[in-house]
N, C-alpha and C positions, 0 to 999 in steps of 0.2 A: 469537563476537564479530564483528561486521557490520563496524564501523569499528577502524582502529587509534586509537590514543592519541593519536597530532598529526592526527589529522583531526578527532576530538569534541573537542579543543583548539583547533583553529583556528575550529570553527562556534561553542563553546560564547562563546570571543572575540567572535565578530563578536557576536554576540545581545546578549553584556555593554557593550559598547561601546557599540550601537542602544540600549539600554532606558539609557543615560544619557541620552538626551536625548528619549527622549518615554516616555511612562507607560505607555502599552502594550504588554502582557507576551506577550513571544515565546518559543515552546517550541517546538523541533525531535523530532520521532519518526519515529523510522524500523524498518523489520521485514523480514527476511528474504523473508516473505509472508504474505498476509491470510487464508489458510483450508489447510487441509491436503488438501482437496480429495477427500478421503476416499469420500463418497457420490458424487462426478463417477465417478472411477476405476472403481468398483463399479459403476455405470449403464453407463460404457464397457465394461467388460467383460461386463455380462450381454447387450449388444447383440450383440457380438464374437461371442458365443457363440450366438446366434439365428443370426446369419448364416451363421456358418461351418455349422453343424449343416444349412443348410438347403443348402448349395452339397453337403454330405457327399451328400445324398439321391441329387442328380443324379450326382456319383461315383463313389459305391460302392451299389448298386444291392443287394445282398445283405447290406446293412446292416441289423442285429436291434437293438433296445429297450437290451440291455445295453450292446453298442458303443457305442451314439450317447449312452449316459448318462457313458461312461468317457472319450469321447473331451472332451462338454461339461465332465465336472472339469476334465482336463487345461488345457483350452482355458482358463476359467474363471480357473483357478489360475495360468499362464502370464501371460493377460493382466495380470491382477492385480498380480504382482509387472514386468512390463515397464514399466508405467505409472510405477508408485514406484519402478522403479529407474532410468529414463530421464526425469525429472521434467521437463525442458525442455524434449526433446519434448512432453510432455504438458502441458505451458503453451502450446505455441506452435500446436499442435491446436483448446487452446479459442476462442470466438470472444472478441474484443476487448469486447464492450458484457458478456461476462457475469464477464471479471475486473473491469473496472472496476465493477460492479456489487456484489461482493463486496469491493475495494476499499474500498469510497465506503463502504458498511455497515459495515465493520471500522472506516474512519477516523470514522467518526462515533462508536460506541461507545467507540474509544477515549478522545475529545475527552469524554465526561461519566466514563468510570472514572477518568481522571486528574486528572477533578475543575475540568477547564479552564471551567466552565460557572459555577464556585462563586467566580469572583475578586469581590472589592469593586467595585471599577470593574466590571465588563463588559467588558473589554477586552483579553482572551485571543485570540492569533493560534497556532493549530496549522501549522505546515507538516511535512504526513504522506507520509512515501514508502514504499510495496512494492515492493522491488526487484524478486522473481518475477514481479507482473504489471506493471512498467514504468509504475508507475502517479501521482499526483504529487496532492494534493488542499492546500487551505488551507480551516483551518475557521475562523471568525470569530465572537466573542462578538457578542451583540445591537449595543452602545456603537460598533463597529469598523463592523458593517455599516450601521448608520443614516448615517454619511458617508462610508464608501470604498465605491465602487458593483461589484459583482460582476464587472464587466469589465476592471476594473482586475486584478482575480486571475487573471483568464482568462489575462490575457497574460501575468503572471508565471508562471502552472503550465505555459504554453505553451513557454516555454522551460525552465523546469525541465524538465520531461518530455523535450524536446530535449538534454540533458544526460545525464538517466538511461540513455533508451534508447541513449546513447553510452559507457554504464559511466562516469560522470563525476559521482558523484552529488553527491561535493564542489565541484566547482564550481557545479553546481545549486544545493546548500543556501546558498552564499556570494553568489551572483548574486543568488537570491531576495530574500535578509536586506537585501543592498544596496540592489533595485529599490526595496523596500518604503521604504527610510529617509524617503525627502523629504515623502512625503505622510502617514505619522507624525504626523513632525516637526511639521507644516502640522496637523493636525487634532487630533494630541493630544502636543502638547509635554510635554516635562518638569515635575513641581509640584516644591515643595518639600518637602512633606510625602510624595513620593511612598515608598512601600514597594515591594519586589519581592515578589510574594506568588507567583510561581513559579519552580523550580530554571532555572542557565541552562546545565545539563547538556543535552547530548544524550540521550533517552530511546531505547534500544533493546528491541523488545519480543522477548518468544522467541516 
């Protein structure tokens, strides 16, 4: 569990409270992190293992075909498991443009499994966070983006993000909910016939 109980209580509030007064249906999702990173680790270590093998040559100079194969398991298997078991180091290794990039692909996928693409209106607001890569996205149904212009988001993810990468993600989720309220309000008020067609749970994925 990511979040405790009074903190997906106080977001799932704020969302309840905003979707009284405009139609526009906001969903909070949040994830440990966007990929396992499985085939990275694997690639870092088969490199790990070029190199070092190569530095061995100049080293040990009466190095035979079998050592150098027993030493590349070792090495191999070493890396391997240093990678998965020091995880944030190995977060903080990779470069910045290729978690967000893994990010942004997992937040998207998410936004159509969850069905966010399927509402009556158009008018699904995602706010997706990866904590692992510190990363902070808003995805926007068609309805939402023909009149809030992408720069308007910009600057809420900009401080969300300023939040996360502070371990502060609750303020982040609450700051956002709030930024977002006026121009809502302004562009898609409350109907009366309005229906909630999405939960105002927090979504945690594994």
């Amino acid at each position: 569990m990511i979040l405790t109980n009074k903190e997906r209580e106080l977001i799932s509030k704020e969302i309840e409270n905003l979707e009284k007064l405009t139609s526009a249906e906001l969903i909070a999702v949040i994830t440990q992190k966007s990929s396992n990173y499985k085939s990275v680790i694997l690639m870092f270590s088969i490199v790990s293992v070029f190199l070092i093998s190569f530095l061995l040559f100049f080293i040990k100079d009466d190095l035979y075909s079998l050592e150098l194969i027993q030493y590349q398991i070792v090495i191999f298997i070493g890396m391997n498991l240093f990678f998965q078991t020091f995880h944030n180091l190995f977060m903080k290794l990779l470069p910045r443009f290729y978690k967000d990039k893994i990010a942004s692909l997992y937040a998207k996928k998410q936004f159509y499994n969850l069905g966010l693409n399927r509402t009556e209106t158009k008018q699904a607001i995602m706010f997706f966070v990866s904590l692992d890569e510190k990363y902070v996205e808003i995805i926007t149904d068609s309805e939402i983006s023909k009149k809030i212009p992408n720069e308007f988001w910009h600057q809420v993810i900009s401080e969300f993000t300023y939040d996360i990468k502070n371990e502060d993600f609750l303020t982040g989720y609450l700051k956002a909910l709030k930024a977002s309220k006026a121009i809502l309000i302004q562009h898609f008020p409350i109907l009366k016939n309005d229906t909630n067609e999405l939960p105002n749970e927090v979504i945690e994925l594994k």
